[in-house]
NULOLUM-471568 format. One record per residue (C-alpha): x, y, z; residue number from 1. Coordinates in pm, 1 decimal, always signed. Layout:
<recs>
        xx        yy        zz  num
         X         Y         Z  NUM
...
</recs>
This chain:
<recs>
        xx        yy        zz  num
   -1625.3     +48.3   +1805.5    1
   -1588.7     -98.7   +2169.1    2
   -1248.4    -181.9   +2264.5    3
   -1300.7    -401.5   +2598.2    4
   -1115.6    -705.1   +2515.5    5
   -1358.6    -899.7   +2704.6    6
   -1655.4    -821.8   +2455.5    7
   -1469.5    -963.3   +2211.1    8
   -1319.4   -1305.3   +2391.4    9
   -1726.2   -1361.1   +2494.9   10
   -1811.1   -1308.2   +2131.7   11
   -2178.2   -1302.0   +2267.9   12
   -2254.9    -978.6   +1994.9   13
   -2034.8    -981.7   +1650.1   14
   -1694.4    -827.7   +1638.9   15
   -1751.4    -689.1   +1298.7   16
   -2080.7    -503.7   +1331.6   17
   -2158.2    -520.3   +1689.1   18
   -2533.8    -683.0   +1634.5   19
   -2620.0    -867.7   +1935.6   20
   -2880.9   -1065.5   +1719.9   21
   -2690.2   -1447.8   +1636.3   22
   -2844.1   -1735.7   +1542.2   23
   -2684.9   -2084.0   +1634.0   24
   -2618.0   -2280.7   +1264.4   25
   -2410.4   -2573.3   +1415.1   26
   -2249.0   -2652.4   +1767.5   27
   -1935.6   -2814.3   +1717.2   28
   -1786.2   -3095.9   +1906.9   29
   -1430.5   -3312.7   +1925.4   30
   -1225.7   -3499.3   +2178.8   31
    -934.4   -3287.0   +2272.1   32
    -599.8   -3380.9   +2347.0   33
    -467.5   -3388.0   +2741.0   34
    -260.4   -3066.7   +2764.8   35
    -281.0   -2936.4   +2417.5   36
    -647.0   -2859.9   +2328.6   37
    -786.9   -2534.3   +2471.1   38
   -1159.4   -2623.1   +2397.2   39
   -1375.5   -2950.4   +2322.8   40
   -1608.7   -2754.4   +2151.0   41
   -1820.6   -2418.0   +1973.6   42
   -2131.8   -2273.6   +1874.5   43
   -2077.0   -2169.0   +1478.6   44
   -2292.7   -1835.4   +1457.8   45
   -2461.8   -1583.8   +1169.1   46
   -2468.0   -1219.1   +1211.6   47
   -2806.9   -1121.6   +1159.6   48
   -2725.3    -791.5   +1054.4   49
   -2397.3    -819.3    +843.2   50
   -2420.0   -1229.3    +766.4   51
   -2058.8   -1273.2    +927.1   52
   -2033.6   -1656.3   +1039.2   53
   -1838.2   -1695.3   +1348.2   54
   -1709.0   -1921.5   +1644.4   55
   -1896.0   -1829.0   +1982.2   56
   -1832.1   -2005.9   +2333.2   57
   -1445.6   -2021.2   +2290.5   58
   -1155.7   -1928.1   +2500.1   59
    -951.3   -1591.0   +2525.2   60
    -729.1   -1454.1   +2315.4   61
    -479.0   -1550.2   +2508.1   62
    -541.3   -1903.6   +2570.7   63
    -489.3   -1924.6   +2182.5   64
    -144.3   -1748.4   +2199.8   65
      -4.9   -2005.1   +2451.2   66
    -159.1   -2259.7   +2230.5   67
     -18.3   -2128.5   +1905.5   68
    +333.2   -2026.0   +2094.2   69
    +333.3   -2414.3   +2236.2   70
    +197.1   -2668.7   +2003.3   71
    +188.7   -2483.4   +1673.6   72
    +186.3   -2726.8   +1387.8   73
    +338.2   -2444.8   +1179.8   74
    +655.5   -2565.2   +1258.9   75
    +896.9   -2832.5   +1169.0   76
   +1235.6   -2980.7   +1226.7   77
   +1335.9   -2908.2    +897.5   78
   +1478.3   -2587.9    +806.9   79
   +1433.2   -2638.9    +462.2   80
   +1150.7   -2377.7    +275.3   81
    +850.2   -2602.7    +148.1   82
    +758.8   -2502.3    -174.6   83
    +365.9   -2568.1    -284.2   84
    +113.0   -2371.2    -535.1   85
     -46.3   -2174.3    -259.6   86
    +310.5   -2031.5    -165.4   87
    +339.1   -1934.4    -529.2   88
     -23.4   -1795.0    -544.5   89
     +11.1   -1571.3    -316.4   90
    +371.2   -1470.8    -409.7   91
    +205.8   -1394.0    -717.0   92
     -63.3   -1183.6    -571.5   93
    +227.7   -1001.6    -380.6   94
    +461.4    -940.1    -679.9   95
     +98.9    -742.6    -838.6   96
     +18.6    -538.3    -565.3   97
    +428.0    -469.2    -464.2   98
    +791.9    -353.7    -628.2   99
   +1062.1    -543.7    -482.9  100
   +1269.4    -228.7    -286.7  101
    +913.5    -221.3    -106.9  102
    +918.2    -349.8    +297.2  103
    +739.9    -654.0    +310.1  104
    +619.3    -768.7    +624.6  105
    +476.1   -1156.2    +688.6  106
    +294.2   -1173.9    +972.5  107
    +226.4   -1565.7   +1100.2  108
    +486.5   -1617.1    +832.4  109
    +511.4   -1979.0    +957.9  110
    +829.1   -2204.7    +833.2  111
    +871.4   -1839.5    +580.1  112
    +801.4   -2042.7    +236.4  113
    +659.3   -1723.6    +116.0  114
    +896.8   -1473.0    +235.6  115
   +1166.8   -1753.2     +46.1  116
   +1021.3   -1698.2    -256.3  117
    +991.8   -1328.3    -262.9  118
   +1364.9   -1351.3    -163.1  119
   +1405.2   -1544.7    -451.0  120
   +1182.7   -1292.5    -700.6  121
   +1415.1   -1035.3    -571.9  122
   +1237.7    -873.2    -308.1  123
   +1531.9    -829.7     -54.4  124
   +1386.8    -607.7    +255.2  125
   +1180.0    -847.3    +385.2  126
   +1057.2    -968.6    +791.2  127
    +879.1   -1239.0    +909.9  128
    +674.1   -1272.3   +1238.0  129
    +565.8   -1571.3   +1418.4  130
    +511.0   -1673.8   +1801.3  131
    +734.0   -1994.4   +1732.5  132
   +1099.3   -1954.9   +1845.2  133
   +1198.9   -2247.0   +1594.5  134
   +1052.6   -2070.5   +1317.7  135
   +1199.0   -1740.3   +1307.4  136
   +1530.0   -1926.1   +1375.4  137
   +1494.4   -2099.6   +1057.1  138
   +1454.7   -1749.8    +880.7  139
   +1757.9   -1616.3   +1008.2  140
   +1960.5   -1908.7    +906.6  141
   +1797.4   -1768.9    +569.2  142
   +1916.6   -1399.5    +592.0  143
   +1543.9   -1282.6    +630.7  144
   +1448.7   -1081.2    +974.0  145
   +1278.6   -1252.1   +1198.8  146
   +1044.2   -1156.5   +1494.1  147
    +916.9   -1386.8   +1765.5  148
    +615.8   -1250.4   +1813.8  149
    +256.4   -1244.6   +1814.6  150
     +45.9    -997.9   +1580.7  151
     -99.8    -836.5   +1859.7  152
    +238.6    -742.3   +2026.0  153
    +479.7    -676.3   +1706.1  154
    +336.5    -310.7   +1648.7  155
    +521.9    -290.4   +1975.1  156
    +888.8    -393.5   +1868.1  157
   +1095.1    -116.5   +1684.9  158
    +973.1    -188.3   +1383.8  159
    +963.9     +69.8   +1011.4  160
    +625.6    +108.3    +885.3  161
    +589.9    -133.0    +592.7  162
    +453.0     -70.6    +216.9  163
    +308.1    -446.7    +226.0  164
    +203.8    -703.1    +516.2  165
    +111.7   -1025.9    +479.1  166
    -182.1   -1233.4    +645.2  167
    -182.9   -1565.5    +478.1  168
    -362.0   -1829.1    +757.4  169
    -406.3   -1563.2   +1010.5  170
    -753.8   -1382.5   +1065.5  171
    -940.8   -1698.9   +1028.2  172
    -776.1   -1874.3   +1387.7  173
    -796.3   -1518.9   +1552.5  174
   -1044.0   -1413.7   +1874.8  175
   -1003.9   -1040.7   +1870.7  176
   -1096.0    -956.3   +1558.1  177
   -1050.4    -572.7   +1604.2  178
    -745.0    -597.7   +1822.7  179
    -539.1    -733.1   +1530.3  180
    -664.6    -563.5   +1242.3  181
    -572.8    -265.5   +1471.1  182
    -213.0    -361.3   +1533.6  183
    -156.4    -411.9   +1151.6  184
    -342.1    -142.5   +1021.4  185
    -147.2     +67.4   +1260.9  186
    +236.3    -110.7   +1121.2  187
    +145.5     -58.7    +703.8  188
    +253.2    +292.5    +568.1  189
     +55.4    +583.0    +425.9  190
     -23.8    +409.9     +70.4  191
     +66.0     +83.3    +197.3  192
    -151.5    -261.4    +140.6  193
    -256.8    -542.3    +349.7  194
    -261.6    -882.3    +194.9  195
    -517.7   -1089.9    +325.1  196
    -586.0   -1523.4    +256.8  197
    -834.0   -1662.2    +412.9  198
   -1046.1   -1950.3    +319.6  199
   -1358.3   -1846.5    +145.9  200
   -1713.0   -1920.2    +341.3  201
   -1853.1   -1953.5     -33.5  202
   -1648.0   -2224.0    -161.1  203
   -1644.0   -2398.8    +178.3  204
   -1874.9   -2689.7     -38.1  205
   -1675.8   -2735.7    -295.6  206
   -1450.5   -3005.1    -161.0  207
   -1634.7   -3212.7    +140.7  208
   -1392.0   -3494.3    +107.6  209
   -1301.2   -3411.0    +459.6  210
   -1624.5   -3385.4    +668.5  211
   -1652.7   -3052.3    +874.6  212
   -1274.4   -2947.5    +747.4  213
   -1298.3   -2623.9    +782.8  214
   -1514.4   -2590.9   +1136.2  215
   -1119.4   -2733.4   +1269.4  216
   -1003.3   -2690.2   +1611.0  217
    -824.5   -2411.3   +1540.5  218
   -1063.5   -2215.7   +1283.8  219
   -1289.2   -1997.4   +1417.4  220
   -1389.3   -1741.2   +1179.0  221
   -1540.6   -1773.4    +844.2  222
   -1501.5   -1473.7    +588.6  223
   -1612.9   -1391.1    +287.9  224
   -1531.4   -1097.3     +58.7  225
   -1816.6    -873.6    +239.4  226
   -1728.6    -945.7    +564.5  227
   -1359.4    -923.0    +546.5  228
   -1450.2    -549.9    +398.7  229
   -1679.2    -448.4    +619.4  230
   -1386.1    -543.5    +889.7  231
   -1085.1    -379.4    +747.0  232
   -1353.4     -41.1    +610.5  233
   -1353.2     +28.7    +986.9  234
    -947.3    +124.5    +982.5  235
    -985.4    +335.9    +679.7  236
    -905.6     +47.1    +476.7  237
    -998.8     +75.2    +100.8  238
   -1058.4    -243.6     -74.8  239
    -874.5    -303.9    -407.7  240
    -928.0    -667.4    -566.3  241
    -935.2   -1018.0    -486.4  242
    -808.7   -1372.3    -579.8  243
    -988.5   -1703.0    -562.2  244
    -724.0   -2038.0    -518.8  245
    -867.7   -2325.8    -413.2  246
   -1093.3   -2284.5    -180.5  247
    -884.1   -1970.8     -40.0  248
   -1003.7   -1600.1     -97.7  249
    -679.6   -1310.3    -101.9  250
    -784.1    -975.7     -69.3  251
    -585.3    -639.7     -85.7  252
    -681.0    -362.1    +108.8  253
    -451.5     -12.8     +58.5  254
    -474.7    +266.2    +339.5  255
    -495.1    +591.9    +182.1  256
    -293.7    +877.9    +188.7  257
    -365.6   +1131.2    +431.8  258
    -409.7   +1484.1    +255.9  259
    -102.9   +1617.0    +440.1  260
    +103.0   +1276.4    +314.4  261
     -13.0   +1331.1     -40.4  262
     +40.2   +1694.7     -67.7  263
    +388.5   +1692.3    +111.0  264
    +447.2   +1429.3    -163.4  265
    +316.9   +1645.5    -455.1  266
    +509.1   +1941.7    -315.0  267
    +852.8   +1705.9    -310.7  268
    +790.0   +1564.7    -671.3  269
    +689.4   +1923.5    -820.1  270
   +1058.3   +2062.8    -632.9  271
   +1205.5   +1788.5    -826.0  272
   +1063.0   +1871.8   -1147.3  273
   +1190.2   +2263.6   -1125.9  274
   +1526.8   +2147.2   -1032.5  275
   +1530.2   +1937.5   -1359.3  276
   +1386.0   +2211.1   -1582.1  277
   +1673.9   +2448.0   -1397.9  278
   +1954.4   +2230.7   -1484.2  279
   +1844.5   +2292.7   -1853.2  280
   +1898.0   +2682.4   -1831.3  281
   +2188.6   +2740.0   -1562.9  282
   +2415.7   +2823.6   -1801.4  283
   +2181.9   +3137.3   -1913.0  284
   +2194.1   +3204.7   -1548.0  285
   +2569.7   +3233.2   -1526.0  286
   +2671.3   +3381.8   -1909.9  287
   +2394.5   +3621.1   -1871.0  288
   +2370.5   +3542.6   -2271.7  289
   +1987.1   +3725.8   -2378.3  290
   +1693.8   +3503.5   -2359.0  291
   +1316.2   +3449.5   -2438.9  292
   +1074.9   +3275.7   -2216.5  293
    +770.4   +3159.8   -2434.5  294
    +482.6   +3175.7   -2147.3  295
    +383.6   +3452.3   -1890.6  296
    +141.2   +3183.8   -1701.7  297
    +124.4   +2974.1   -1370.6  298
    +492.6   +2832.3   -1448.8  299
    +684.0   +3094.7   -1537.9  300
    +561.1   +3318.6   -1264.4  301
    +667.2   +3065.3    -995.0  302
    +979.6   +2981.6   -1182.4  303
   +1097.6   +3362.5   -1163.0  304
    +953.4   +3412.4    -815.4  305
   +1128.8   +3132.7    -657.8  306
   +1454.2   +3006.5    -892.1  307
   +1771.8   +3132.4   -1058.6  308
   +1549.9   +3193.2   -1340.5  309
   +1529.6   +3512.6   -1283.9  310
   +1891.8   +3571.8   -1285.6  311
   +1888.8   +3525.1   -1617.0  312
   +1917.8   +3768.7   -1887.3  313
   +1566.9   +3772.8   -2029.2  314
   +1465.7   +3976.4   -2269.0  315
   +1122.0   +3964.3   -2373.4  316
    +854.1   +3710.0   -2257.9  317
    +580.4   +3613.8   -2550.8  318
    +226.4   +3507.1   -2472.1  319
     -34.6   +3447.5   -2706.7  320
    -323.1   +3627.4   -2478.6  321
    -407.1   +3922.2   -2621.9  322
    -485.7   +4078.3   -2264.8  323
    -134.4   +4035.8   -2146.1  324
     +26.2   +4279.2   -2430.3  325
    +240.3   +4557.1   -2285.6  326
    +210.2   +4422.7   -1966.3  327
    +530.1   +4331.9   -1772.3  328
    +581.3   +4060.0   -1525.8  329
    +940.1   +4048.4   -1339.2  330
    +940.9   +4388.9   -1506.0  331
   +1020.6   +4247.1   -1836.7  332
    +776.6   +4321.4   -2081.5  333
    +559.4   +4064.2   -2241.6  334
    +512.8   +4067.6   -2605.5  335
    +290.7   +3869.9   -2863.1  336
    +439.4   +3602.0   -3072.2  337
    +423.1   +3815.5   -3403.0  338
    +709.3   +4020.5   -3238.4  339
    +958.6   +3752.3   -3219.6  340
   +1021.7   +3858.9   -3573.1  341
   +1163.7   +4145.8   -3488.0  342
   +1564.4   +4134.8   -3614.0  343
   +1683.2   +4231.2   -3257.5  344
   +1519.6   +3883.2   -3123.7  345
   +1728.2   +3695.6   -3416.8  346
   +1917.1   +3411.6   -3296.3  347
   +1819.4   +3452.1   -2899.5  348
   +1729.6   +3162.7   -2763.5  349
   +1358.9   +3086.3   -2677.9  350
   +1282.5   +2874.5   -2352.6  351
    +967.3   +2752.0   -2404.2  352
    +783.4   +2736.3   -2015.9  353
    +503.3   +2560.0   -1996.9  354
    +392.7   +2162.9   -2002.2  355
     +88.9   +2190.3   -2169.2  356
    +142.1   +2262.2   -2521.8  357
    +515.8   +2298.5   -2513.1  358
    +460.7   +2128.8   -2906.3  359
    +254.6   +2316.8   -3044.9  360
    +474.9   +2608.1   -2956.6  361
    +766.9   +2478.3   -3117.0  362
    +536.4   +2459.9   -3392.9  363
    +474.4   +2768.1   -3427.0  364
    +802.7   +2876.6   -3394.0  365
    +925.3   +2662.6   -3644.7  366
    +625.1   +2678.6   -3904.5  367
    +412.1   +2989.4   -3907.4  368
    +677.3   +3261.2   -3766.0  369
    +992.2   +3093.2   -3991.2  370
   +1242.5   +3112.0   -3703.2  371
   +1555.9   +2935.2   -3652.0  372
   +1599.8   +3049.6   -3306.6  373
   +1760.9   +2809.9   -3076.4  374
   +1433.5   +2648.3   -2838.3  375
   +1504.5   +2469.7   -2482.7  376
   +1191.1   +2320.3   -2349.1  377
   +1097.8   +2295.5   -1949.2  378
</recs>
């Protein structure tokens, strides 16, 4: 994927797929405002190749930034949060996809109405970013981080990587497509999920009260489910589900775990497990009082490689596999399960090593062999 910032400001060949092949569907005009308005009007085009519908003939990227940082209307002299169903929606969407110790990140959080209501759903390690000064000054008055910042720059500020980010409003008034998935993609964490709202190119008819609503001055991008997949796909984004709300379309993407991330995690968890399943024997370790261990496979081999184990005072270890019989491992000498009732194994406890079919050993211990042998499972 090109990454001259001028292909994507010229828009003349899509910033999804690349196609140079458009065709014109509408040219958009209005009467801007003196100072304010940054264009007067746009070509709406089609992606002949991957159907995404998009604004062509506009300004730069940052032309829009000034605009946004300037004369956003996503601001307000109030600095009280504006609850509405779409807040709620989406908080819903977020409390699905999210636990509340998790780092949630709004980015274009706006006045914050949804970062207030994850706040007040628990969710306490929370930041907002937004270009408006006034805005993220509201936050703070609110206990929430705030940035002052646009998406493009924030993957610059000394920022954690977060589990979820928000991008409610965003994607849809955004030139450089590529550039911002980019700098979020690059902020969420190994496992981490994007949460996207947009409004939905396939319910655009549904409500026509307003004429030519959604081709607004500040909309320039018009997504559907395929299209915002095919977009985020090209970070190594994995789609998950979606939402419909009124005329809006949320979509969570998660970014996989590398294989180094997820075995470093599978090694961590599985060194928690052993130190649990230690803890249940230490005192063997340190009265050096006799012992079994029921199971001479995968588990108790690492267990008496690599733990205090095998300090203790073992004196047989029973497996049912006929092939291991008189052989010794730790050089302790494994026996079958018939021999446990042998009078010198009466009354020594049998640790029973292994996950699988811990159960069915007891079981047997219990039912068929007649023991009352103490039993301590891993």
């Amino acid at each position: 994927m090109s990454t001259n910032s001028k292909f994507f400001e010229d828009r003349t060949i899509c910033p999804i797929c690349e196609c140079t092949r458009l065709e014109i569907l509408h040219t958009h005009k209005f009467e801007p405002i003196s100072d304010v308005s940054v264009y007067d009007k746009y070509d709406v085009v089609r992606c002949c190749q991957c159907e995404f519908v998009f604004a062509n003939n506009i300004p730069a990227q940052s032309e829009f930034d000034i605009y946004y940082e300037s004369f956003s209307k996503y601001e307000t002299e109030s600095t009280e949060p504006v609850v509405s169903d779409m807040y709620s929606f989406v908080t819903e969407c977020i409390c699905e996809i999210s636990d509340t110790e998790h780092r949630v990140m709004d980015i274009g959080c706006g006045y914050g109405n949804i970062l207030y209501e994850l706040s007040s759903r628990g969710f306490n390690n929370l930041t907002g970013v937004d270009p408006s000064k006034s805005n993220i000054e509201s936050l703070n008055q609110y206990g929430i981080k705030g940035i002052c910042s646009s998406l493009f720059n924030v993957h610059t500020e000394a920022v954690e990587k977060q589990d979820c980010i928000i991008l409610t409003g965003v994607l849809e008034h955004v030139v450089d497509l590529i550039g911002a998935v980019a700098s979020v993609t690059d902020l969420v964490a190994e496992g981490g999920t994007v949460l996207v709202g947009v409004p939905d190119i396939n319910q655009f008819s549904l409500d026509i009260c307003t004429p030519f609503r959604e081709f607004s001055i500040e909309h320039i991008n018009y997504f559907s489910k395929q299209s915002l997949t095919a977009l985020f796909s090209q970070f190594g984004m994995v789609f998950e589900k979606h939402w419909l709300f009124h005329g809006i379309i949320v979509t969570s993407f998660r970014k996989p775990l590398r294989a180094k991330s997820g075995i470093l995690d599978y090694i961590r968890q599985c060194d928690e497990v052993v130190n649990s399943m230690i803890a249940k024997i230490r005192h063997f370790c340190i009265n050096k009082k006799p012992v079994l261990i029921w199971g001479a496979g995968t588990l108790t081999q690492y267990l008496l490689a690599n733990t205090a184990l095998r300090d203790c005072n073992i004196i047989g270890i029973v497996d049912s596999n006929i092939h291991y019989k008189g052989k010794k491992l730790h050089t302790i000498e494994i026996i079958p399960p018939i021999s446990l009732t042998d009078q010198k194994y009466k009354e020594t406890p049998i640790i029973i090593s292994t996950y699988a079919h811990s159960q069915q050993i007891e079981e047997i211990i219990r039912n068929e062999l007649r023991l009352t042998n103490d039993i301590i499972t891993l």
